[in-house]
C-alpha positions as CSV (number, residue, x, y, z in Angstrom):
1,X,26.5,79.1,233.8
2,X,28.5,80.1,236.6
3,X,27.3,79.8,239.9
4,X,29.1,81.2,243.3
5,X,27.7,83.4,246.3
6,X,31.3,85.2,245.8
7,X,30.5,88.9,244.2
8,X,34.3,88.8,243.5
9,X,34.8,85.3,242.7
10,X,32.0,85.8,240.4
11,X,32.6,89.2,239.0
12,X,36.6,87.7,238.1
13,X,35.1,84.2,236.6
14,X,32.7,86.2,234.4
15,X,35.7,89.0,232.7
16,X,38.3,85.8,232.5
17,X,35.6,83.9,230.4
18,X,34.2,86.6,228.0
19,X,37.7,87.8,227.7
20,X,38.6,84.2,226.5
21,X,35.1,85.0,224.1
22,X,33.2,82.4,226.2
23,X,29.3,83.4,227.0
24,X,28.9,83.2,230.7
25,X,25.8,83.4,232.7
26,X,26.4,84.2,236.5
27,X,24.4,83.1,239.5
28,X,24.3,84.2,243.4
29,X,22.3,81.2,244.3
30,X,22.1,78.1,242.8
31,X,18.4,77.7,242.8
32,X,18.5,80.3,240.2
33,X,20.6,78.0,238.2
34,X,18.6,75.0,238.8
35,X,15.8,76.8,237.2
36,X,17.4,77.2,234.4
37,X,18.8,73.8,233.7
38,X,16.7,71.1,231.5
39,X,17.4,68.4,229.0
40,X,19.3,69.3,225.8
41,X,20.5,72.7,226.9
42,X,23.6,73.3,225.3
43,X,25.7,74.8,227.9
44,X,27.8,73.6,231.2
45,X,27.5,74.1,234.5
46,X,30.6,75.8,236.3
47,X,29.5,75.5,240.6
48,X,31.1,76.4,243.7
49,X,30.5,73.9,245.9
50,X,30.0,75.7,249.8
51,X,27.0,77.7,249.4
52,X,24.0,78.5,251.9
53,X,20.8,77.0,251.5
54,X,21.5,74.8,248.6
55,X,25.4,73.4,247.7
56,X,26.9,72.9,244.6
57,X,26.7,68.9,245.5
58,X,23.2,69.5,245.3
59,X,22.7,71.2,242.0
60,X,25.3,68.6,241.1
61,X,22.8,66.0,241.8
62,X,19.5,67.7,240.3
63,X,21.5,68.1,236.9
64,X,22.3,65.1,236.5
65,X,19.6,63.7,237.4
66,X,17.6,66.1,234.3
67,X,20.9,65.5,231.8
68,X,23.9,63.1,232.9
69,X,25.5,64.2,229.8
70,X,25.8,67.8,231.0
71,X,29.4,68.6,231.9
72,X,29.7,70.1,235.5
73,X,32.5,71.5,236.8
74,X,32.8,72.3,241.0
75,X,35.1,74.6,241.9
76,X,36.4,74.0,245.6
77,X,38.2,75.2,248.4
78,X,41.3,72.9,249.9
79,X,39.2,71.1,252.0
80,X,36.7,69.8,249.5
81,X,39.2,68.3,247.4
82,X,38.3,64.8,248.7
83,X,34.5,65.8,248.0
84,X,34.8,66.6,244.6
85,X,36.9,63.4,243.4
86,X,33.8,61.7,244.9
87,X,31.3,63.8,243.2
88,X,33.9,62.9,239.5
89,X,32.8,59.5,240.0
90,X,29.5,60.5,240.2
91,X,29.4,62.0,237.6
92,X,31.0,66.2,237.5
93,X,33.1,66.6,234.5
94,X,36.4,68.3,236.1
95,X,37.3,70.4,239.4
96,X,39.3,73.2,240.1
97,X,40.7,74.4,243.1
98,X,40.4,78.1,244.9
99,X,42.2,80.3,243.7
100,X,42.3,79.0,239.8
101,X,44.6,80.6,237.4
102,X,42.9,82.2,234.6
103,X,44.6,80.2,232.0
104,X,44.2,76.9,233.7
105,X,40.1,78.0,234.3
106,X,39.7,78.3,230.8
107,X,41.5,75.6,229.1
108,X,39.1,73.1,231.9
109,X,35.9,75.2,230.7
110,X,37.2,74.6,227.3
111,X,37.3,71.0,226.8
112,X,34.1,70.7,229.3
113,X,32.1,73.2,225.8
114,X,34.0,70.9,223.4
115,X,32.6,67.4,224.8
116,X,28.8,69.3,225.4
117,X,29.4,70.3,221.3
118,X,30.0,66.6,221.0
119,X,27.1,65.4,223.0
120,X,24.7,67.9,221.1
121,X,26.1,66.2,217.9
122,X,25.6,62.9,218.6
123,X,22.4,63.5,219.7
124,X,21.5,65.2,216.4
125,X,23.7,62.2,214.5
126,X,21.4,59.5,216.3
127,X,18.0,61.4,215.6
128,X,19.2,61.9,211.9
129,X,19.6,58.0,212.1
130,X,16.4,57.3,213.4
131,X,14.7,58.9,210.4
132,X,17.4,57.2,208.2
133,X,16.7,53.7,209.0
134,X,13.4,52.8,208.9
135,X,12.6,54.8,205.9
136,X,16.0,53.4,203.8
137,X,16.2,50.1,205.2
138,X,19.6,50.7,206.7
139,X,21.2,53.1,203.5
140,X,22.5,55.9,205.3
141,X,23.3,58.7,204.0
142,X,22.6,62.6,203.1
143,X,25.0,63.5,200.2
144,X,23.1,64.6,196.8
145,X,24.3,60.9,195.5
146,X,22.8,58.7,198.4
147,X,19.7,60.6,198.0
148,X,19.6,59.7,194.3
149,X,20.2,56.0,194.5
150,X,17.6,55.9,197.5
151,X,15.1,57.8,194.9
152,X,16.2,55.1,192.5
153,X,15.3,52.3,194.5
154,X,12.4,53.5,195.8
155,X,10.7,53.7,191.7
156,X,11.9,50.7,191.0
157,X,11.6,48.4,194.4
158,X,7.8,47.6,193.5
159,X,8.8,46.0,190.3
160,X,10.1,42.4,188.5
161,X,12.7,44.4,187.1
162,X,16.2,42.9,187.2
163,X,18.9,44.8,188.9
164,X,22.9,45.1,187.8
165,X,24.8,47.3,191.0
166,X,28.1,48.6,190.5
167,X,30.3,49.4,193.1
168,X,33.6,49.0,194.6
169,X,34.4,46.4,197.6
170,X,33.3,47.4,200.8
171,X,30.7,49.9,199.0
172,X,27.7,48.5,200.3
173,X,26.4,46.4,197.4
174,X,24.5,43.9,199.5
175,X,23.3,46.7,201.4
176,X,21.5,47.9,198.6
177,X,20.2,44.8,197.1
178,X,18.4,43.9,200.7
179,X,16.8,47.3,200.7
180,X,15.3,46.7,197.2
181,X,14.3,43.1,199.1
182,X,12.6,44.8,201.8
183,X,11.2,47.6,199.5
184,X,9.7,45.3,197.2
185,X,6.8,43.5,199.0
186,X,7.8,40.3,197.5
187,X,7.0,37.3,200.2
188,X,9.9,35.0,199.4
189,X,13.3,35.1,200.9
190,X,16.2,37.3,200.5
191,X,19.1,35.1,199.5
192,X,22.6,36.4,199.0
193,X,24.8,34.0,196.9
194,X,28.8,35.0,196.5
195,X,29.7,33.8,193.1
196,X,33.4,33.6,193.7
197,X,33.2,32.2,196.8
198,X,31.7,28.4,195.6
199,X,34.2,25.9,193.7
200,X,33.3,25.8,190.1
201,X,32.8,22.6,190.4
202,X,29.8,23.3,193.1
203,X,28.1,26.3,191.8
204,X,25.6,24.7,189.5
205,X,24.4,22.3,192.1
206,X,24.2,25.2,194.6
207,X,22.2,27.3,192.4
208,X,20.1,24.6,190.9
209,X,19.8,21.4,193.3
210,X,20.6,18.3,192.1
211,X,18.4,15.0,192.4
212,X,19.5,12.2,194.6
213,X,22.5,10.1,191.9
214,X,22.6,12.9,189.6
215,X,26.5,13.1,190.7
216,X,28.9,11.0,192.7
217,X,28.1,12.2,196.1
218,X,24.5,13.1,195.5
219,X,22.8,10.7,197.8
220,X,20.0,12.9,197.9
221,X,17.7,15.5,196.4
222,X,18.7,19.3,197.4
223,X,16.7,22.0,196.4
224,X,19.0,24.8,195.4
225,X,19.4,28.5,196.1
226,X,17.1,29.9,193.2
227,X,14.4,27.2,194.0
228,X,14.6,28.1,197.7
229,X,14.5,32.0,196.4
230,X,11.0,31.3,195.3
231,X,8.6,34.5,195.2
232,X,11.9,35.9,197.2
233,X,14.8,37.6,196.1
234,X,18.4,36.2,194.7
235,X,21.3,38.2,195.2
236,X,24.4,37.7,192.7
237,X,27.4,38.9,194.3
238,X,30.6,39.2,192.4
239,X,28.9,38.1,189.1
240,X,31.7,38.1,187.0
241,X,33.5,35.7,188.5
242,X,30.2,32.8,187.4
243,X,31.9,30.5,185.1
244,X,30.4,31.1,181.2
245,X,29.1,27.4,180.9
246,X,27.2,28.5,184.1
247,X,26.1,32.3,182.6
248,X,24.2,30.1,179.8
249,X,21.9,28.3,182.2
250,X,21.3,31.6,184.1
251,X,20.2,33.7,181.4
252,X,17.9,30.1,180.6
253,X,16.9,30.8,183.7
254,X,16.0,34.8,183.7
255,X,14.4,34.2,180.1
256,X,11.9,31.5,180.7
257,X,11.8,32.0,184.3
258,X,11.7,28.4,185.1
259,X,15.0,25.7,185.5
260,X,15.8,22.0,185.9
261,X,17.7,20.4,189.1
262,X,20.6,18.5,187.9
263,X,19.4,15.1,187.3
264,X,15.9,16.2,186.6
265,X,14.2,16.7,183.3
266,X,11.2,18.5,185.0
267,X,10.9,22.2,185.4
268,X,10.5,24.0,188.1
269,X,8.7,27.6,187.5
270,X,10.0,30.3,190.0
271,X,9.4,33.4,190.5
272,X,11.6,35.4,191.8
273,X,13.8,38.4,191.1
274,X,17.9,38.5,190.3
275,X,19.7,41.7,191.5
276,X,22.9,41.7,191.1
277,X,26.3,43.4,191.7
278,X,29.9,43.7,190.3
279,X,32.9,45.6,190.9
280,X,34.3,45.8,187.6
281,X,32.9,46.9,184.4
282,X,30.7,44.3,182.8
283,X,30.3,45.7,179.4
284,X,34.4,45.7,178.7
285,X,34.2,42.2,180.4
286,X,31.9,41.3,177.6
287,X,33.5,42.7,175.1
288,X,36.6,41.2,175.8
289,X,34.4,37.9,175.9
290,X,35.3,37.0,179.5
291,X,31.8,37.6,180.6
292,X,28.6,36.8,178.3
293,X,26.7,40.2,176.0
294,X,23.5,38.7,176.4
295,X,23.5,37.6,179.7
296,X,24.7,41.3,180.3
297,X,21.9,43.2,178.9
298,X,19.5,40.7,180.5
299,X,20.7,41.7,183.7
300,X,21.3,45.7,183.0
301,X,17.7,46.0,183.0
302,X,18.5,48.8,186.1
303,X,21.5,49.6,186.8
304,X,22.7,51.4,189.9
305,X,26.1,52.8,191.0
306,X,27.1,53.4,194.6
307,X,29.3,55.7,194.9
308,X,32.7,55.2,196.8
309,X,32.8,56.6,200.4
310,X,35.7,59.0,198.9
311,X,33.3,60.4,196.9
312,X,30.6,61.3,199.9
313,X,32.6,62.2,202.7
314,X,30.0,64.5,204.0
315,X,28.3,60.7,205.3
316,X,31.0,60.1,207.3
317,X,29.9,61.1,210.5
318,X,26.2,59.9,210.0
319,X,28.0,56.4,208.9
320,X,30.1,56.3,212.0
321,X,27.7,56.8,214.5
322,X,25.6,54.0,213.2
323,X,28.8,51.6,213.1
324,X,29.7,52.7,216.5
325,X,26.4,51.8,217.7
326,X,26.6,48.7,216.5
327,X,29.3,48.0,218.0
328,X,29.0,49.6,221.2
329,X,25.8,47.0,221.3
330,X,28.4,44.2,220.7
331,X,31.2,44.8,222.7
332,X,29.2,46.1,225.6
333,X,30.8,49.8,225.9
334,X,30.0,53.1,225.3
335,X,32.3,55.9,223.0
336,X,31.9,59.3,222.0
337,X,31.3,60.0,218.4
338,X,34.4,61.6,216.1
339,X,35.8,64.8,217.5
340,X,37.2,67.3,215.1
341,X,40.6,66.0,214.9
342,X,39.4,62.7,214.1
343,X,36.6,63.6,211.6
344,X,39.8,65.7,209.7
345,X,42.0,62.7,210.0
346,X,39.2,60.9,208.7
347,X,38.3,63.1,205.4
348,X,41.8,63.2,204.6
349,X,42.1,59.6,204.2
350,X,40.7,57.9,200.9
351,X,39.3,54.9,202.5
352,X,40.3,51.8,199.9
353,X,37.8,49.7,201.2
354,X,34.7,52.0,201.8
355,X,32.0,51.8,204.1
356,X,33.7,48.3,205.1
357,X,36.9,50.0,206.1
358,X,34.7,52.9,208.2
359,X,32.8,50.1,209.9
360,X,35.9,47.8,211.2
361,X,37.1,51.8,212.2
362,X,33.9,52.1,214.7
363,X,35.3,48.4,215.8
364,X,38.5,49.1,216.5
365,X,38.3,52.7,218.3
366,X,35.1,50.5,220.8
367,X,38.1,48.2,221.1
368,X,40.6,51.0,222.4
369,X,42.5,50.6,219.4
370,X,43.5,53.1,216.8
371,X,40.6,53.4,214.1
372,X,43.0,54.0,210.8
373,X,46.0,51.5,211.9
374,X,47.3,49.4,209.4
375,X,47.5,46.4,210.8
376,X,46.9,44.0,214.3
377,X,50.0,46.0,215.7
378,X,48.1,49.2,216.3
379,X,50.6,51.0,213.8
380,X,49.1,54.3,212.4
381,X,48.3,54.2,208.6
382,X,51.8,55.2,206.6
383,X,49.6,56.7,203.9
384,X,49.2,59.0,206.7
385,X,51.4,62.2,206.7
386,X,53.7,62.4,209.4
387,X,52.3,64.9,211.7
388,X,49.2,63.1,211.7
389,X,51.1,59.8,212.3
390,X,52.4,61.6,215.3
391,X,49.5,62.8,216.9
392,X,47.8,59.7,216.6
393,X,50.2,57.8,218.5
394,X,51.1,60.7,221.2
395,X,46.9,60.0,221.7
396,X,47.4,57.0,221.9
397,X,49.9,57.2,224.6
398,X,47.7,59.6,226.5
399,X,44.5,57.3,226.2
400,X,46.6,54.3,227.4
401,X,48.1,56.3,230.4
402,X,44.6,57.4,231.2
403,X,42.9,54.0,230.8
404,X,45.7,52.4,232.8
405,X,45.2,54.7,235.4
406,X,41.4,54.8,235.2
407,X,41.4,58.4,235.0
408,X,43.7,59.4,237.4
409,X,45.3,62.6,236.2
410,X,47.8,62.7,238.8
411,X,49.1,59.3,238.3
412,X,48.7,59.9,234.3
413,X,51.1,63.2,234.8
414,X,54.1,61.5,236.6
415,X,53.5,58.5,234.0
416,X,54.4,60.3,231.0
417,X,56.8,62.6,233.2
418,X,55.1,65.7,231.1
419,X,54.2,69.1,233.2
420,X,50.8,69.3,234.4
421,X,49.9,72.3,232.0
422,X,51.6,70.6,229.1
423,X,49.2,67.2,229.9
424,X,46.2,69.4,230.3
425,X,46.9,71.3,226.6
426,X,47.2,67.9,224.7
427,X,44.2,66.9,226.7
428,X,42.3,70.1,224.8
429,X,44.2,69.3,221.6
430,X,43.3,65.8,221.0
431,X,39.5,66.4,223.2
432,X,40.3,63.9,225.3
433,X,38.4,63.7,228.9
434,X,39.5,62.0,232.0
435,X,36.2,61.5,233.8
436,X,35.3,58.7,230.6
437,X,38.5,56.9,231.6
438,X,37.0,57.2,235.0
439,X,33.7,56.3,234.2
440,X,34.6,53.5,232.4
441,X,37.0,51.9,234.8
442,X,34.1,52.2,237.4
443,X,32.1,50.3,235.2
444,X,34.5,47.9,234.5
């Protein structure tokens, strides 16, 4: 919407925009605008800011007040310059000063459309979420393959049946076997037990207990991780890295669902159910003997694959905007969700450790660091090709001028000694916008 009491002004706004094929709506008065305006609309606001009756401040003010997230732009004669930086750090997107050059109006209206496409998206992204969650327990995602497992685990959740996952690192094994926890009804504990993280020499007493003397060391009785798992869950992570003297007493255990601290020659029933997860292929590893048959079949009662996020790319977005949450919620800021340069970047890369990998991304773009770099040095991924190395650092370059700056885009033009028009296409390009450096600076 364009508003101005200017027959010219707005006759010349409204052939420069469809011209440029951008919809326009124009306005005499602004409370004909205002009237228009509510939560969710999907458009901006483009405002003169000297009108009778009611100024553009004003409708400035009532729209944010309905949407904060509803880009305004004021447009403003010399003299209000100093007015509309104000009204920026209120809250108005951009401003542009009588008389505008066409190309210069349109690339401002354009990147104002591109962060309301955004917003509407994230919006969408976190409603999608919010039927996600609390019906999967925290497995997101919409791709043919996530709704299959998710069907899988919800006709087998209910049961006693043991579970074998297969997935890469970083897949989201644990993920899974929590949601067949919660899904289950069982009244025990969930406990989550990494097999190849506990010395050999530990793992028996950590699964089992031990009674007070049964070792050197053992000055008293522990009840172990199964015991403790009672009516509950125990989650075998890594399986294949259990030691085969320790396989035996496992399947002992599975089979007469009962077992014997170290030390003891009492049993101990428990009930409880063993999911659990590896990344390599079990049935070779038995085969080749490093990894027991029977113990295998006991276990491959179900089996479920997850597949690797290379393989469900469409999840990406829906994935990111949970992990960004999450850690907007712990570092205390607040980020826009992927823009289309970054959701490209993003589905060309092959992510080698999964939903992991997407998750430290979220973490590192909260942070203000690049979300693919390779390392603590901020440098871009190699695998990378080179034009997308480049942009990525050129952004980066831009983001830190406008951080540094706190939005300033002045100060930020004479910093990277680049002419204002120049700044102001790589601004379009990468869907970068100044008023969140300003914003944020504010808040900081």
């Amino acid at each position: 919407m364009f508003v101005d009491d200017d027959a010219d002004v707005r006759e010349a706004a409204q052939q420069t925009l469809e011209l440029a094929d951008i919809p326009v709506e124009c306005f005499e008065r602004p409370e004909l605008a205002r009237d228009r305006i509510a939560k969710g609309w999907p458009g901006i606001l483009v405002t003169d800011i000297r009108m009778p009756k009611m100024s553009g401040m004003e409708l400035l003010e009532h729209t944010i007040a309905i949407d904060p997230d509803l880009p305004v732009i004021l447009v403003t004669g010399h003299g209000d310059v100093a007015t509309a930086v104000k009204a920026m750090r209120s809250g108005a997107f951009d401003f542009i000063e009588k008389p505008f050059a066409p190309d210069y109006f349109i690339d401002i209206v354009r990147r104002a459309c591109a962060n309301r496409r955004l917003i509407s998206e994230n919006r969408a992204l976190k409603a999608e979420l919010a039927r996600h969650i609390p019906a999967s327990n925290g497995l997101i995602g919409r791709t043919p393959a996530m709704e299959k497992l998710r069907g899988l685990i919800g006709n087998i959740a209910t049961t006693n049946a043991h579970v074998l996952i297969n997935g890469e690192t970083g897949a989201g094994k644990e993920v899974v076997a929590r949601t067949l926890h919660d899904m289950s009804g069982r009244s025990g504990p969930f406990v989550a037990i990494n097999c190849g993280a506990v010395p050999e020499n530990l793992i028996e007493s950590e699964l089992f207990g031990h009674e007070a003397g049964a070792f050197t060391g053992a000055d008293r009785k522990r009840i172990g991780k199964f015991e403790f798992a009672h009516k509950g869950t125990v989650f075998l992570d890594e399986i294949e890295s259990m030691p085969l003297s320790l396989q035996v007493k496992l399947l002992r255990v599975l089979q007469e669902r009962a077992l014997e601290r170290l030390g003891s020659n009492t049993v101990q029933p428990i009930d409880l159910r063993v999911v659990a997860a590896t990344k390599v292929d079990l049935r070779d590893a038995a085969t080749r003997g490093a990894f027991r048959e029977d113990l295998y079949y006991r276990l491959n009662v179900v089996q479920l694959h997850i597949p690797p996020l290379r393989d469900r790319k469409d999840d990406i977005p829906l994935l990111f905007a949970h992990f960004l949450k999450q850690a907007e919620d712990r570092f205390g800021r607040s980020f826009d969700p992927l823009n289309p340069q970054e959701l490209a970047r993003f589905s060309s890369y092959d992510w080698p450790g999964n939903v992991r990998e997407l998750r430290n991304a979220a973490e590192r773009r909260v942070l203000g660091l690049d979300t693919l770099a390779n390392d603590a040095t901020g440098e871009t991924d190699p695998t990378l090709p080179l034009p997308r190395q480049v942009e990525a650092f050129e952004k980066n370059l831009i983001c830190d001028a406008l951080r540094k700056h706190g939005g300033n885009v002045t100060a930020t033009v004479s910093t990277l000694g680049v002419p204002r028009k120049t700044f102001y296409d790589k601004l379009a390009k990468y869907d970068i916008s100044p008023a969140s450096f300003r914003n944020r600076a504010d808040t900081e």
